[in-house]
C-alpha positions as semicolon CSV with decimal commas, in nm:
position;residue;x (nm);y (nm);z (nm)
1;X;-1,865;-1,055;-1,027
2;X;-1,517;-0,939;-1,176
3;X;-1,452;-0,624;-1,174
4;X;-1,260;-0,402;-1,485
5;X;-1,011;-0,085;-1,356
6;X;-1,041;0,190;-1,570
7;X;-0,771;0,359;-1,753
8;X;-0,762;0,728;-1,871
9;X;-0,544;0,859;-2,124
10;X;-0,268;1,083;-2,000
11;X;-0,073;1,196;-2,295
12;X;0,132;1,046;-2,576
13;X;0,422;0,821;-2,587
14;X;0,638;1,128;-2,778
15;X;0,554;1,329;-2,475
16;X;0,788;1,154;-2,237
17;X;1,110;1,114;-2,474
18;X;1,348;0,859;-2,286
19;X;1,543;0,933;-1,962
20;X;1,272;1,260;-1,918
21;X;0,981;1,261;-1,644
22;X;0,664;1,443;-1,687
23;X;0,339;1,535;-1,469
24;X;0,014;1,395;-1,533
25;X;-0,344;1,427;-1,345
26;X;-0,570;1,169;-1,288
27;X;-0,864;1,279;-1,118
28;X;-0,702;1,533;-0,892
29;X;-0,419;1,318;-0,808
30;X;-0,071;1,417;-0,979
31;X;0,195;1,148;-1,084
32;X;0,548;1,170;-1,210
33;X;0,525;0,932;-1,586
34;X;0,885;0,820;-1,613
35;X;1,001;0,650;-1,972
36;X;1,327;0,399;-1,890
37;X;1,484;0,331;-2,243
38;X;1,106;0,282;-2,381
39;X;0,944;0,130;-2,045
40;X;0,700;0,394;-1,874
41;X;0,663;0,431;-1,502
42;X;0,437;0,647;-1,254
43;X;0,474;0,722;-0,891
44;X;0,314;0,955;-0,680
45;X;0,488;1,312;-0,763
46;X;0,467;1,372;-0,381
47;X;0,811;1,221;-0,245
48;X;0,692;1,049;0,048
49;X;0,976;1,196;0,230
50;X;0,856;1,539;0,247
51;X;0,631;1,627;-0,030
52;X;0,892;1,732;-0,278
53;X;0,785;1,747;-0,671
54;X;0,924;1,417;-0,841
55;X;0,858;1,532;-1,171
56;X;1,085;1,832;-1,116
57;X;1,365;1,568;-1,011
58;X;1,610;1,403;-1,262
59;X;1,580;1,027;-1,389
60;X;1,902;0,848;-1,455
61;X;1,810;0,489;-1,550
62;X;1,510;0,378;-1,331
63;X;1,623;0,622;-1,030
64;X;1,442;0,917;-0,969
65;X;1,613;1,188;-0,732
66;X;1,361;1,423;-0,575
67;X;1,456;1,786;-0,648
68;X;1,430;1,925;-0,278
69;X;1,628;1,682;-0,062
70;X;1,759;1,405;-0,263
71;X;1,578;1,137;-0,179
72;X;1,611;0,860;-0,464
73;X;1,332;0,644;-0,576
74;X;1,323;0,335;-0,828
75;X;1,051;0,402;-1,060
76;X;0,967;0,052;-1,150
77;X;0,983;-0,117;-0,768
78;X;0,880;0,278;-0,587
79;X;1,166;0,130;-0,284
80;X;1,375;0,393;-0,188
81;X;1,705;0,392;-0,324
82;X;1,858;0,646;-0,097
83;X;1,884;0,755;0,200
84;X;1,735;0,323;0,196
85;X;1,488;0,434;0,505
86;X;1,300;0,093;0,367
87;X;0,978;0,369;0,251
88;X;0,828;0,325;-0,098
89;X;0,658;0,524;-0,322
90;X;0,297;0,454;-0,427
91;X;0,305;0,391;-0,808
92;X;0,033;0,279;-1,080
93;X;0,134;0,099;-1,410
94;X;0,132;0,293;-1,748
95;X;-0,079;0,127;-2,039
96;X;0,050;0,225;-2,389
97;X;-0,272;0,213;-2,618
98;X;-0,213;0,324;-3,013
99;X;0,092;0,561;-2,873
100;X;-0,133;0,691;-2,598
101;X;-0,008;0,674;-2,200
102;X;-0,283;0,529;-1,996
103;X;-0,309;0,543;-1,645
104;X;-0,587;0,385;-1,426
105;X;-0,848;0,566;-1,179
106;X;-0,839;0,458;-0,854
């Protein structure tokens, strides 16, 4: 039996111009949609160092800094960049479908 994951559609590529972050919902569960130079990311918008909103935080290449205490993520890996405590950010991959952003239910 093989089983399919399904995606939902978030938003459009155009919505996420590159170097910007944005907040999407699937299914209750909020995620910060990155876009690295054309390449789309999502992680958890909780900073799993203290809750802190990642899509308020500012993207410079694939690190994301988290707006309340600095905590820098990679976007594409989720490993912490900084303070390098070893944690990582849960993330999901991004399906572009027709210029749509897809992420998947879990």
């Amino acid at each position: 039996m093989s089983t399919t994951t399904e995606y939902v559609t978030v938003g459009h590529v155009d919505d996420v111009p590159p170097g910007q972050v944005r907040l999407v919902v699937v299914d209750g569960r909020a995620w910060a949609v990155a876009n690295v130079d054309g390449s789309f990311f999502a992680v958890d918008n909780n900073c799993p160092h203290n809750g802190g909103p990642l899509a308020k935080g500012a993207l410079e290449g694939r690190v994301l800094t988290c707006p309340w205490h600095g905590w820098r993520w990679d976007v594409a890996s989720g490993a912490n960049c900084w303070p390098g405590a070893g944690w990582r950010a849960p993330r999901v991959p991004v399906r572009v479908v027709d210029d749509c952003l897809q992420l998947p239910r879990l």
